[in-house]
N, C-alpha and C positions, 0 to 999 in steps of 0.2 A: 504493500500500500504506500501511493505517496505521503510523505511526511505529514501526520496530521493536520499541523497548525499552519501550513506552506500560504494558506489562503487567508490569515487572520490579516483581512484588511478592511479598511474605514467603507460602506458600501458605497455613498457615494461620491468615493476617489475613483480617479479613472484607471488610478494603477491598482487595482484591485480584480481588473479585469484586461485580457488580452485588447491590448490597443491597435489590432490588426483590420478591426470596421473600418469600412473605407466607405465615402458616402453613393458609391456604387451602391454597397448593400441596401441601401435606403429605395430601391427600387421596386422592391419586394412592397405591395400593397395587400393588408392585412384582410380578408374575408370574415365574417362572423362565424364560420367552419372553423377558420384558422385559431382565431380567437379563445373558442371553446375549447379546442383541441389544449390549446396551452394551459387555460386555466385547469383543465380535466388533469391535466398531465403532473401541475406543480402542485395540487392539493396530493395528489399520488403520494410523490417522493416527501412532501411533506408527513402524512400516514407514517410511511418506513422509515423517514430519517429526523424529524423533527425533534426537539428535547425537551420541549413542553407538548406532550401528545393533549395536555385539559387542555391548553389552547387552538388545538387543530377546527377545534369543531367553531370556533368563532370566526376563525380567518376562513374558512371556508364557507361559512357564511354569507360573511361581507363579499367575498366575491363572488360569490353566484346570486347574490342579490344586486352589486351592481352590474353584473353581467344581464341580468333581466330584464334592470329599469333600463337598461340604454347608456349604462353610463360609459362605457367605453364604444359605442354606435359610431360615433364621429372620430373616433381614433387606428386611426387608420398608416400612418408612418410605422414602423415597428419599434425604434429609438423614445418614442412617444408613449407607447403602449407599454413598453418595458417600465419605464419611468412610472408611469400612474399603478401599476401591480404593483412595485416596488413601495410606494406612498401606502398603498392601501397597509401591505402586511407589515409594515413598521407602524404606521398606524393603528392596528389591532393589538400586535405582540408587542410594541415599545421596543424589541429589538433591531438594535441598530447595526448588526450585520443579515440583514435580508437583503434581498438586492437582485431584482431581475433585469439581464444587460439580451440584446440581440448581439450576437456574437457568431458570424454562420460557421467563418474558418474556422473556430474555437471548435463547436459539436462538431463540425465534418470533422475535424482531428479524431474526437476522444470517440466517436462511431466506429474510426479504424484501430483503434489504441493498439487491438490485438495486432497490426500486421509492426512488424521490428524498425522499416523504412520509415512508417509514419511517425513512432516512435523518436528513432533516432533523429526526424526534421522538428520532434516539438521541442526535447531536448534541447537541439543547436539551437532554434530560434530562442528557448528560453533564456540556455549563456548568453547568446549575442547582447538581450535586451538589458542582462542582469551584467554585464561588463560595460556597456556606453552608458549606468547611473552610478560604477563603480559598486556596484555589490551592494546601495543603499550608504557607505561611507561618507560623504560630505567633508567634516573639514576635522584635521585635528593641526595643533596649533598650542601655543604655551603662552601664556597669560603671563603678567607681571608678577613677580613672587614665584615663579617656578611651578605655577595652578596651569594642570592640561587641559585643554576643551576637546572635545572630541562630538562630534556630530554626525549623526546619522539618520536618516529620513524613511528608512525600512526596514525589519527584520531579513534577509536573504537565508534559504538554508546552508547552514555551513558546509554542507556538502559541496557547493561549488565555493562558498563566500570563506571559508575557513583560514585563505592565506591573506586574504586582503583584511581580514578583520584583526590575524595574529598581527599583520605589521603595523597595525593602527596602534594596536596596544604596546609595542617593543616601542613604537617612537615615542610613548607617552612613557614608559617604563623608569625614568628617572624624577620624575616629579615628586612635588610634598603636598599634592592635592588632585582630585582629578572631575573635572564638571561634565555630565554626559547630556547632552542637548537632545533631548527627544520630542522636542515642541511641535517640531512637523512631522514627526514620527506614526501613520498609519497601522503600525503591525507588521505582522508576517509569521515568520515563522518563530516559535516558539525556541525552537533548538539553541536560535542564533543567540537568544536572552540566557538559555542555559551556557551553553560556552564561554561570554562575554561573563558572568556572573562568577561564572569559576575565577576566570582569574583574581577576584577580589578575598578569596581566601585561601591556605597554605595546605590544600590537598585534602578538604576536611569533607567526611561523609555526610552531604545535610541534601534533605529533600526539597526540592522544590514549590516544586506543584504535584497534586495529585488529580487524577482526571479519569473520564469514561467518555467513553460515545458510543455510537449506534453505529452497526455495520447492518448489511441487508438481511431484513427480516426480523430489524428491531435487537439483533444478537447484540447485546452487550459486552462490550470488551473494558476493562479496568488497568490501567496506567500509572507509573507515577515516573516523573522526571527528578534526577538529582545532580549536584557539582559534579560535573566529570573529573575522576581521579589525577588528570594530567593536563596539561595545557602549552603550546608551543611559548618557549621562551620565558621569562620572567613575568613572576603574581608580582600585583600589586595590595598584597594582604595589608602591609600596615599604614598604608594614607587613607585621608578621608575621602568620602566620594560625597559626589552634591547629582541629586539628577533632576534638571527640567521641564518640567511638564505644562501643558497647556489646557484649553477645553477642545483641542481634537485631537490630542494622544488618544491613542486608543488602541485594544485590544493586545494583542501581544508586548507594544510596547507601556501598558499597564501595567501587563502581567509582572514584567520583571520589575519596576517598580515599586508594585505593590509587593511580591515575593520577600525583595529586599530592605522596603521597608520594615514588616513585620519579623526580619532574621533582625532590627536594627543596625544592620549594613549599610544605609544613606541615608542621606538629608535630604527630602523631597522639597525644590522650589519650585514655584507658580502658580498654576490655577489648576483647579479641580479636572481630570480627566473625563472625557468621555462618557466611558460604564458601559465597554462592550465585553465582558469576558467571555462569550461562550465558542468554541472551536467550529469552524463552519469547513464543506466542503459543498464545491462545486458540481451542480447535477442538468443532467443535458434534458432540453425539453424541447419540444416536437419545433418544426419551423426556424429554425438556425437560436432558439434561444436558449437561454441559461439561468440558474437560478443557485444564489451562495444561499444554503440551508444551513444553521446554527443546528450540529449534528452530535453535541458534546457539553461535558460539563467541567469546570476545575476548579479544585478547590484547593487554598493554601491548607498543606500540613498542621501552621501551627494556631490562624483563627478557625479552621474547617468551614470558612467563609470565601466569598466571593465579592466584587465590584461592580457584579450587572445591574443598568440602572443607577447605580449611587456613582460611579466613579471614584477614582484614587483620591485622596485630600491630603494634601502637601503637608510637611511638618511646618514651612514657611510659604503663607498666602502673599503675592504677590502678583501686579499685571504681569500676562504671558510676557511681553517687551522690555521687564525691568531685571526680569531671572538669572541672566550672565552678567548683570552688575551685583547683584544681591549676592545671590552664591558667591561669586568672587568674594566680595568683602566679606561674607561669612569666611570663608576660607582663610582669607589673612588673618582676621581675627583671630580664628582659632589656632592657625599655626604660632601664631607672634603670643597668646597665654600660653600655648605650649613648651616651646621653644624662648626661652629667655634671653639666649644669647646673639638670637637673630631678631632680636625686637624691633631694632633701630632701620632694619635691612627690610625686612617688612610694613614696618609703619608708612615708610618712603612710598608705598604703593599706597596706598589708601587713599590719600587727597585725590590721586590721580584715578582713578576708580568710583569715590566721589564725584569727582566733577564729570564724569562721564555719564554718571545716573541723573545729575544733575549739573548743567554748568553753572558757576559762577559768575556774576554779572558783576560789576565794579563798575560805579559811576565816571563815568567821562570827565568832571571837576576833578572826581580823587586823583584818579589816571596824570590830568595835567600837573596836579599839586607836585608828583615824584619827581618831576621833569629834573634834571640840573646834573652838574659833574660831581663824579666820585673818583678822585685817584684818576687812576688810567679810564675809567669806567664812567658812560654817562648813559642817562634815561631818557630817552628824548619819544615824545606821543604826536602821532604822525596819525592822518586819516583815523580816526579814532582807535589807534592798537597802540600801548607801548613796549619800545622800542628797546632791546638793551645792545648797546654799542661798546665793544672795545678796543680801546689803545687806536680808534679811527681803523682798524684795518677791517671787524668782521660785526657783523650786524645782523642781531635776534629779533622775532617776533616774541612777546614775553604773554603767557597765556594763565590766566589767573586761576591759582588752586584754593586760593580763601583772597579778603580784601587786599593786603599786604603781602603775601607769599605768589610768587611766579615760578611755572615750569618754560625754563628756555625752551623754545622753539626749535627741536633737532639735535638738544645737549642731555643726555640723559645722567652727568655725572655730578651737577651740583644745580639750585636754583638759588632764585633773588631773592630776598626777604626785606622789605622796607622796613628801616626801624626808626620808629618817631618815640621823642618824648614831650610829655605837657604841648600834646600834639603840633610840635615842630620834627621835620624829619634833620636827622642827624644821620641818615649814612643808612649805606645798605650791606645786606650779608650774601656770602655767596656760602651755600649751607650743603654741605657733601654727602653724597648716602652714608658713607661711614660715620657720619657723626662731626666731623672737623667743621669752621664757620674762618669764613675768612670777612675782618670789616672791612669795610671803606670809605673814610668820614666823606661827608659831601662838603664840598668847595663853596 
């Protein structure tokens, strides 16, 4: 069987479904034969694979009551008609992996699945599409303070994704912090949350998820996913992790989420997830269409709960947009009480992290007040920026971390500090991550 979770995606993403429709297919004009055939067909596989069978008998209801009054008479595109089925039964179940797409190439595939050719062209086509998004990888990158970010936009199964995802993690592998952005994160595959998960602890036996679903004829089968004993390259057991969420994470990338928050393995920021948890797979219905059926159930080990409907809830609520400043300065925070001796070294980031959440604005009067010579060194405010100048040879844009404190524009290894007393300025400091402060009376 293909990998359970391979399909745990938002329904209505487009990458949740083979984006091989071409608007060719759209030529197909839908009969009330055709119509019925479909609806007949997805109450079917609903019967066999559904995981609320009390609910079968309501969705099927509502559609063959609107199939009666006429409500789909005038719908006639098949893109259109997918669309309004797909309303109805999230509508009914509140489940938000339902999802009926017209997709012809898709069924004519899995029609052939049995011959090895067809096979082996869904496969290529599937690497092809899963290597031009990078395996779902996006970005990874090192934040000020030595904090990784690392971004991903899909679960991929590890089965193809497994090298591209070890080296994400090898490049983050030295870090003292690590922020995992799953804000535009859909799902996917479950496995890749297992793998990715391992590495945050030192080979330790802990289960995951526990789960079932429905194979044909309603046969129940029972699962359970745990850390895999090994992982390519260097854990990152003992840093902290921050992971990102938004209100369209969903499904698999809740799972791991939620999993890990309840191990007390991360610090969840942003906004409340989705609340898709239930395992869905793909089932072929008459006239080139399709339908994602929610065929499973999973439940964490240690609440023997779920997030269907409620969604994951952050340890730290914040706007989706504000998450990669917040976590960041969580992170410093906590490294800098941790670590005493890197206080100084840490702290340096903060204003600048700060103002990114927030900039500072400095009145234009203050701005000119600075203006005047220091030593070799003069401030001079130009087009409303001020300016820091030395010795006449090189010349900064000086960018405000508080009223009086500047990050030189392109100088990363000291900034300007105005110092006034009995508010007269007397001289300015050039103030070093290390800690050293150089003065310079004003002239």
């Amino acid at each position: 069987m293909k990998h359970l979770f391979a399909l745990l995606f938002l329904t209505f993403s487009i990458a949740a479904y083979s984006q091989k429709t071409s608007l060719a297919k759209e030529e197909l004009v839908l009969t009330e034969v055709n119509k019925k055939q479909i609806i007949d067909s997805l109450i079917q596989q609903l019967e066999e694979f559904y995981i609320r069978p009390n609910a079968i008998g309501e969705i099927k209801k509502k559609l063959n009551e609107n199939y009666k009054k006429g409500s789909y008479k005038d719908v006639v595109k098949p893109n259109e008609f997918a669309g309004k089925l797909t309303t109805d039964l999230i509508e009914v179940s509140k489940d938000l992996h339902f999802g009926v797409r017209y997709d012809p190439e898709w069924t004519e595939d899995q029609q052939k699945k049995g011959d090895k050719e067809t096979q082996k062209k869904i496969k290529a086509q599937e690497l092809a599409e899963a290597k031009k998004k990078n395996f779902g990888f996006q970005q990874t990158r090192i934040l000020e303070g030595n904090i990784g970010y690392l971004q991903f936009d899909y679960f991929e199964d590890p089965a193809i994704a497994s090298e591209t995802a070890a080296a994400a993690m090898q490049f983050l592998n030295n870090t003292d912090a690590l922020i995992i952005d799953l804000r535009k994160n859909n799902g996917g595959a479950m496995e890749m949350g297992q793998f990715l998960s391992s590495y945050f602890y030192s080979g330790k036996e802990l289960p995951l998820y526990k789960y079932y679903y429905y194979e044909k004829n309603r046969k129940k089968t029972e699962r359970e996913m745990w850390l895999l004993p090994s992982v390519p390259g260097k854990r990152l057991e003992d840093i902290d992790i921050y992971i990102l969420t938004s209100a369209i994470t969903f499904s698999a990338a809740e799972w791991m989420s939620y999993s890990l928050q309840n191990l007390k393995r991360v610090t969840i920021v942003g906004e409340k997830t989705a609340g898709g948890a239930h395992p869905v797979d793909r089932k072929v219905l008459p006239n080139g269409f399709a339908v994602n059926i929610p065929f499973g159930e999973v439940k964490d080990p240690i609440t023997n709960q779920d997030f269907e409907g409620k969604g994951v809830i952050p340890d730290v609520l914040c706007k989706s947009e504000e998450a990669v400043n917040t976590s960041h300065l969580l992170a410093l925070q906590k490294l800098s009480s941790k670590n005493k001796e890197a206080v100084n070294n840490l702290d340096w980031y903060i204003p600048i992290v700060k103002n990114r959440q927030k900039s500072v604005s400095v009145d234009s009067a203050i701005l000119k007040s600075y203006q005047g010579k220091y030593a070799k060194a003069a401030l001079v405010f130009e087009e409303n920026t001020l300016y820091y100048k030395w010795n006449n040879i090189a010349t900064f844009a000086l960018i405000p971390l508080e009223q009086d404190l500047f990050l030189v524009d392109g100088i990363d290894d000291f900034r300007i500090k105005v110092i006034s007393e009995n508010n007269v300025i007397t001289g300015i400091k050039r103030i070093y991550q290390n800690g050293q402060e150089k003065f310079y009376k004003k002239e």
